[in-house]
N, C-alpha and C positions, 0 to 999 in steps of 0.2 A: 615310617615317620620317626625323627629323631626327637626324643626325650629332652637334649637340650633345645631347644627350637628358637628358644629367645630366653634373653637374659629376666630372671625373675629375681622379686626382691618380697620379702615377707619381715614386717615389721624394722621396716629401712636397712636389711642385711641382704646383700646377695645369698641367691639360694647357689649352691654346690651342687649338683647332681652325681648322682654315680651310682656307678652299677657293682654288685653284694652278689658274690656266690655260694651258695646254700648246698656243695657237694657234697651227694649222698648215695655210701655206700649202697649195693643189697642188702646186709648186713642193719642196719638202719642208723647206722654211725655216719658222723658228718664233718669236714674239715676244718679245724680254728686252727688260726697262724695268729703266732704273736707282732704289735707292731715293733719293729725295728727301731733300734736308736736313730734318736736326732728328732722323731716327730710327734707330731703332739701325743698324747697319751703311751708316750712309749713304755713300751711291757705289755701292756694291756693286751687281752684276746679277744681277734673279733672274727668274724667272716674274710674271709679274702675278697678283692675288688681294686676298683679305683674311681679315680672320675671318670666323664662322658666327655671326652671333647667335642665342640661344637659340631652341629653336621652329623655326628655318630647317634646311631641307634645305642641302646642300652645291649640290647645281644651283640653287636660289633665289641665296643668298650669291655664289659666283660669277657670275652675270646683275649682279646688284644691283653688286658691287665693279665688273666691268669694265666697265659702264654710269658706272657715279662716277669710276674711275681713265683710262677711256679715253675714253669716248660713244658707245660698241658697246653695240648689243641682240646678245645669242648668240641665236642659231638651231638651233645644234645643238651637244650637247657630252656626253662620255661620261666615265664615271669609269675612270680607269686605273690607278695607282699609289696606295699610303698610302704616308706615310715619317714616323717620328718623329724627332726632331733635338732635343736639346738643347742650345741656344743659354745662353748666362751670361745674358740677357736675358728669355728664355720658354723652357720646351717646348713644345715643336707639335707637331701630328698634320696634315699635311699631305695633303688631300686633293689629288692629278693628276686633272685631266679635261684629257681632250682637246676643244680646240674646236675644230670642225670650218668652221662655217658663221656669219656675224655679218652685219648689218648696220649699214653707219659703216663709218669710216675710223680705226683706232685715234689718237688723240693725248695726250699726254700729258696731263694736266688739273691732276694736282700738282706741273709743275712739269718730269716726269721726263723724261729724255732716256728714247725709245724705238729696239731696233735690231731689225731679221729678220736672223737668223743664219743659217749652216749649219753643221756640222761640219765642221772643229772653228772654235770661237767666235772668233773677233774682238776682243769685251769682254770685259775684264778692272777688277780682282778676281771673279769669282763669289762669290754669295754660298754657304755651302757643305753648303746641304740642296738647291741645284741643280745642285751638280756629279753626284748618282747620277742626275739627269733625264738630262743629255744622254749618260752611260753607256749608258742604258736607250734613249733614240732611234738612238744608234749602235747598240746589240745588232740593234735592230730593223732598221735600214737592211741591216744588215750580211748 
């Protein structure tokens, strides 16, 4: 069943859907890429993704983005967290999956500086529908 299904609207804004990947090492370290010049919050560090075009599953979308943002095929990856955020830019509905297994070596491909974190993060600004991520990885480690 595809995540986007139908067009939604929460508090007369189109909702954005997309699909957030949460790559993680064995190691227990996890991939943030900076956004690229030109879009909203550029610089900022977030999770890698994209949107969900219509018709797409969230595991489709995610495969498809991190293949175009990085040149990883996923191999394995599980849905974990929703979060919505409204941004002055879009609302989102942000699909977490965990990705567990890829093949390739992430690289940036638009540009983006790429970093493997651990808690607590390294890079700075976050963008900030990824700060309840690494909340939620620390709950977990913890």
């Amino acid at each position: 069943m595809s995540a986007a299904s139908g067009e939604t609207v929460v508090n007369g804004r189109k909702v954005t859907e997309v699909a957030v990947g949460v790559m993680v090492q064995p190691d227990g370290r996890y991939l943030l890429a900076q956004r690229p010049q030109g879009k909203p919050y550029e610089g900022y560090w977030e999770f890698p993704g994209g949107k969900i075009e219509p018709g797409e599953s969230v595991e489709a979308a995610l495969g498809r983005e991190l293949h175009e943002e990085l040149g990883i095929d996923v191999k394995a990856c599980e849905r974990w967290r929703t979060l919505e955020h409204d941004y002055p830019h879009a609302y989102v509905r942000l699909f977490f999956c965990k990705v567990t297994h890829w093949n390739g070596t992430p690289a940036g491909r638009e540009g983006q500086a790429l970093a493997w974190q651990h808690l607590p993060v390294e890079v700075a600004p976050l963008l900030p529908a990824a700060i309840p991520v690494l909340e939620w990885l620390a709950a977990e480690s913890a």
